[in-house]
C-alpha angles and dihedrals in degrees: 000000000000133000120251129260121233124194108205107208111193099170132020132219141154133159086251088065088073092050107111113251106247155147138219118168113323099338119091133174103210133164131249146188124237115192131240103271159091112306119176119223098214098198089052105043089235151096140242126210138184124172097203123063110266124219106231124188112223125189112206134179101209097317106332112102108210096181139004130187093240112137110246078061090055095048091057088045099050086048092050091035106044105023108015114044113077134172118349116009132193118186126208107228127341099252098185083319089246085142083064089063101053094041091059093072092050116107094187086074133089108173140018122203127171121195110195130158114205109078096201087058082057096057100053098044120021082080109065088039104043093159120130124343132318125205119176113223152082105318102216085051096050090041090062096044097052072051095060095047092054118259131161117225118199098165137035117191 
């Protein structure tokens, strides 16, 4: 059996951190705070730590929180973003569209398209991420009719 791996996080930072905190309907991009402590990072078989309280941003729609900048979150996204995507690549929701800026700085893709279907998500986000295409709408029906015109997906996200 291996040991496990930590990751010691003494200071956190994402592009998400400069994004104004606001709200429009039911979507909001807030602030928390996430303890000092042990967190696992369930894909990697490890484990990240910080000793100090870390600032996270959330996105919620109500109460529902759909995606927060904590790092077990960024680790999935780098590998997706930077190693993983290739071609054409059509994402599912634009979260706080965190995924955009790692798929930027890979050469392996050629197009970005986001299908994502709350406006108001849109205009809070969409601003501070500005990389590929956005359509608003449902993604399964915008899926099949990228489909119908012809594209070829290589990635879904």
């Amino acid at each position: 059996m291996t040991e496990p791996r930590y990751h010691v996080i003494d200071h956190w930072r994402t592009p998400a951190s400069d994004y104004p905190r606001a709200s429009l309907g039911a979507w909001s991009i807030t602030t928390r705070t996430q303890e000092p402590g042990i967190y696992r990072m369930q894909e990697y078989g490890s484990f990240y730590y910080h000793a100090q309280p870390i600032e996270l941003t959330v996105l919620t729609e109500g109460d529902k929180v759909w995606f927060t900048d904590e790092p077990r979150q960024m680790y999935a996204l780098a590998e997706i973003g930077l190693f993983r995507a290739r071609g054409n690549v059509v994402i599912g929701g634009l979260g706080l569209g965190l995924i955009h800026h790692f798929l930027r700085h890979n050469e392996d893709v050629d197009l970005v398209l986001t299908i994502e279907r709350a406006q108001e998500q849109r205009e809070l986000v969409w601003p501070f991420v500005n990389y590929g295409d956005l359509i608003i709408g449902d993604f399964y029906e915008e899926l099949s009719s990228l489909a119908q015109q012809g594209l070829e997906v290589n990635t879904i996200i």
